[in-house]
C-alpha positions in Angstrom: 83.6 -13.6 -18.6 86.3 -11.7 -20.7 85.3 -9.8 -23.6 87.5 -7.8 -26.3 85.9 -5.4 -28.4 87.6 -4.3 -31.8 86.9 -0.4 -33.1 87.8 1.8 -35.8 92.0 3.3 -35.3 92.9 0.4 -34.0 90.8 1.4 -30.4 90.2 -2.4 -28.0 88.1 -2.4 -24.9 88.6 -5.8 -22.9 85.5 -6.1 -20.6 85.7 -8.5 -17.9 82.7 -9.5 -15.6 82.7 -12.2 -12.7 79.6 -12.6 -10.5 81.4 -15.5 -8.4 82.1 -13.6 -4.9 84.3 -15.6 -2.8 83.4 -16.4 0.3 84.7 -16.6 3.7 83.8 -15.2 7.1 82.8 -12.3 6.0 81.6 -12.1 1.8 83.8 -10.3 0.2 82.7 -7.0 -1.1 81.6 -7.1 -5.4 84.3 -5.2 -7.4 82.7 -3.0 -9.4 84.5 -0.6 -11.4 85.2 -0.1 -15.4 88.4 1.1 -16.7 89.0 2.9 -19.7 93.2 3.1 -20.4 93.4 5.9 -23.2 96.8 6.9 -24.9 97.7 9.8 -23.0 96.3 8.3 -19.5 93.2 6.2 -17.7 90.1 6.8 -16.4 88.2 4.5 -13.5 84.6 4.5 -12.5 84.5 2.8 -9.6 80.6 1.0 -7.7 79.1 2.4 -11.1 76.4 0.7 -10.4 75.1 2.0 -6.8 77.6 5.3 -6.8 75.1 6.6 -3.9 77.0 4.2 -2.0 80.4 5.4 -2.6 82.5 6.4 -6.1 84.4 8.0 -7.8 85.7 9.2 -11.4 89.5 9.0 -11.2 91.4 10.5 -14.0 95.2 9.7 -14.5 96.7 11.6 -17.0 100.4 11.5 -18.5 102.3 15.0 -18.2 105.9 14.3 -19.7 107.4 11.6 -17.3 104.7 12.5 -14.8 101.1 11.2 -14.1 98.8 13.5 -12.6 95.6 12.4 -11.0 92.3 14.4 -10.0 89.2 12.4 -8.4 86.0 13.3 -8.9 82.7 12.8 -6.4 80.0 13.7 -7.8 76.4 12.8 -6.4 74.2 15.8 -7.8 73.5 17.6 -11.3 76.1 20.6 -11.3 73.1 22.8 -11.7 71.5 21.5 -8.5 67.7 22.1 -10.5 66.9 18.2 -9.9 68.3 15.4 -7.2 69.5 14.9 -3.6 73.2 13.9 -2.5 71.0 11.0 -1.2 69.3 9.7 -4.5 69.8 6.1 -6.3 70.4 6.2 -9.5 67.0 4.8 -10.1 65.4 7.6 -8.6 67.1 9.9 -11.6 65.8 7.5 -13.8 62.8 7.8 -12.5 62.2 11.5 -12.5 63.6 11.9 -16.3 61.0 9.1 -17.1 58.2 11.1 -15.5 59.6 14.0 -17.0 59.3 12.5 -20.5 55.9 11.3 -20.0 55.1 15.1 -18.8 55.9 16.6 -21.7 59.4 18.1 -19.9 62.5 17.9 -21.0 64.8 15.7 -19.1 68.3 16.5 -17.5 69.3 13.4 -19.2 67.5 10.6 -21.9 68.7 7.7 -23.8 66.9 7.1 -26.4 65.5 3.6 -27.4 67.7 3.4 -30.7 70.7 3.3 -28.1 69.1 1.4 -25.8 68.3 -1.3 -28.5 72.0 -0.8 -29.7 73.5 -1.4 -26.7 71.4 -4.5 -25.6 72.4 -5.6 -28.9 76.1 -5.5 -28.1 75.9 -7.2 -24.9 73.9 -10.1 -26.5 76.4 -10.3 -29.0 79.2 -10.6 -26.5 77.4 -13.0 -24.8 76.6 -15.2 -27.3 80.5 -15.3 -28.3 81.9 -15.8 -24.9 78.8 -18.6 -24.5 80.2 -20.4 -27.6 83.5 -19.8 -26.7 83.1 -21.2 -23.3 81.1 -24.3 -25.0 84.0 -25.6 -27.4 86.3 -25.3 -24.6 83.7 -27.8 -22.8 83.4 -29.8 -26.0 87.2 -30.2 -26.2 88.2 -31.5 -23.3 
């Protein structure tokens, strides 16, 4: 699935998404990264998804005819109040939901206005690539 998203100053986003992992001896292992290529430089997140695997943060940035680029690896708060090098990222969901229905204050909370926003962005997309992909079908 392929996906371009149109914002305000002339800002796209393509999104692509393929769950179909070819297969040989050995499977081979799920890319999983996002990439974000900005004016002045890029930035990668890369195994997004289970980072407590592996990943990194990998910013390339444009200096003149240079690029510099820094990696980050980052498995714990900075403030080191809440987490292990060792937790999912479902665990840290977790504790700020148990947090939240503690009365606390979580290190980090989306709230459900975003979530509803976002799951209605990804429907959209969806949909269009769905209809796309059925009057290509119809066509031929």
């Amino acid at each position: 699935m392929t996906a371009t998203l149109a914002f305000t100053n002339s800002v796209t986003a393509t999104l692509q998404a393929d769950l179909a992992i070819p297969y040989n001896v050995i499977p081979a292992r799920p890319r999983l990264f996002l990439t974000v290529d900005c004016e002045n430089g890029s930035v990668e997140l890369y195994n997004f998804i289970m980072p407590t695997f592996y990943h990194y943060i990998r910013v390339v940035k444009a200096e003149g005819n240079k690029k510099k680029t820094t990696v980050y690896k980052e498995y714990q708060f900075k403030d080191k109040t809440k987490g292990e090098a060792w937790w999912t990222t479902y665990r840290y969901q977790l504790e700020a939901f148990v947090d939240k229905v503690k009365g606390r204050t979580p290190q980090t909370w989306i709230t459900a206005e975003d979530s509803v926003e976002n799951m209605k962005w990804i429907e959209e997309i969806y949909s269009k690539v769905c209809r796309s992909a059925l009057s290509k079908e119809e066509s031929r």
